[in-house]
C-alpha positions as CSV (number, residue, x, y, z in Angstrom):
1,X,14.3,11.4,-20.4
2,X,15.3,14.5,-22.6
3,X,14.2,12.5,-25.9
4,X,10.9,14.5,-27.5
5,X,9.5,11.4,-28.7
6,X,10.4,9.1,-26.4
7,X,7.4,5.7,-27.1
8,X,6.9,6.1,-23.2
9,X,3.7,6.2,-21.7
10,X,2.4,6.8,-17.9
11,X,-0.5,4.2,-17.5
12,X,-3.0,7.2,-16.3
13,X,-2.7,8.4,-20.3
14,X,-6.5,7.8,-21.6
15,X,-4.8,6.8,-24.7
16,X,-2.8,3.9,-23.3
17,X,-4.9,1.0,-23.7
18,X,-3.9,-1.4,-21.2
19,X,-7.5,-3.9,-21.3
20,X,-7.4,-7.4,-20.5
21,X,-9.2,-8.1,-24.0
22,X,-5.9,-7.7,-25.9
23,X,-3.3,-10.2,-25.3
24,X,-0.7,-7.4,-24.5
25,X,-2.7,-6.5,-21.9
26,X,-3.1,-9.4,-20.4
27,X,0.3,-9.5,-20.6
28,X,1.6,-6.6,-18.3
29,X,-1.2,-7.3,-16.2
30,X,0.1,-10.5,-15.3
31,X,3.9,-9.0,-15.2
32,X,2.5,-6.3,-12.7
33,X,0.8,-9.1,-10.9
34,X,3.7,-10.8,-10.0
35,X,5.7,-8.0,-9.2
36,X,3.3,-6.8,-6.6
37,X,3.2,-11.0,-5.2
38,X,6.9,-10.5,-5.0
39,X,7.0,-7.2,-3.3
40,X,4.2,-8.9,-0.7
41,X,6.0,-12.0,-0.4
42,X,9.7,-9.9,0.3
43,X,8.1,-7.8,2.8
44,X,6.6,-10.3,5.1
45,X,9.9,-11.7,4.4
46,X,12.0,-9.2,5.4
47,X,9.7,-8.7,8.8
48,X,10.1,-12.3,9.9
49,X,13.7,-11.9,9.5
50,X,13.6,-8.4,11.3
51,X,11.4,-10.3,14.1
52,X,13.5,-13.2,13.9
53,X,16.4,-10.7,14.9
54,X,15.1,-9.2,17.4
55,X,14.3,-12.1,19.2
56,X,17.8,-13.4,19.1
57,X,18.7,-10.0,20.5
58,X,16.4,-10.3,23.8
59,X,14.2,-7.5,22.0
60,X,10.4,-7.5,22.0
61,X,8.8,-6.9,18.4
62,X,8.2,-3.2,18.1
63,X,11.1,-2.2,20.2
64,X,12.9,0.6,19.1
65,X,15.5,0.3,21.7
């Protein structure tokens, strides 16, 4: 971003007030929520298929042959 006053904010800014009393912050609290349930539920996801795989393959889990 080469814009000098761009209206982002890193969440570590002291200024940023991102409290659970406003309903904006309840807001992206709850959006980040479910992102990170999404990210959980795609990994374990992606490491039954990865298992699932290897199996097929006549590979033991954790082989990296």
């Amino acid at each position: 971003m080469r814009c000098r006053h761009s209206p982002f904010r890193h969440l570590s800014q002291p200024r940023l007030l991102l409290h659970s009393r406003f309903c904006t912050g309840k807001m992206m609290l709850t959006m980040l929520a479910a992102v990170a349930e999404m990210e959980c539920d795609l990994l374990l996801e992606h490491t039954q298929a990865g298992l699932a795989r290897a199996k097929s393959e006549g590979k033991g889990a954790g082989s990296l042959v």
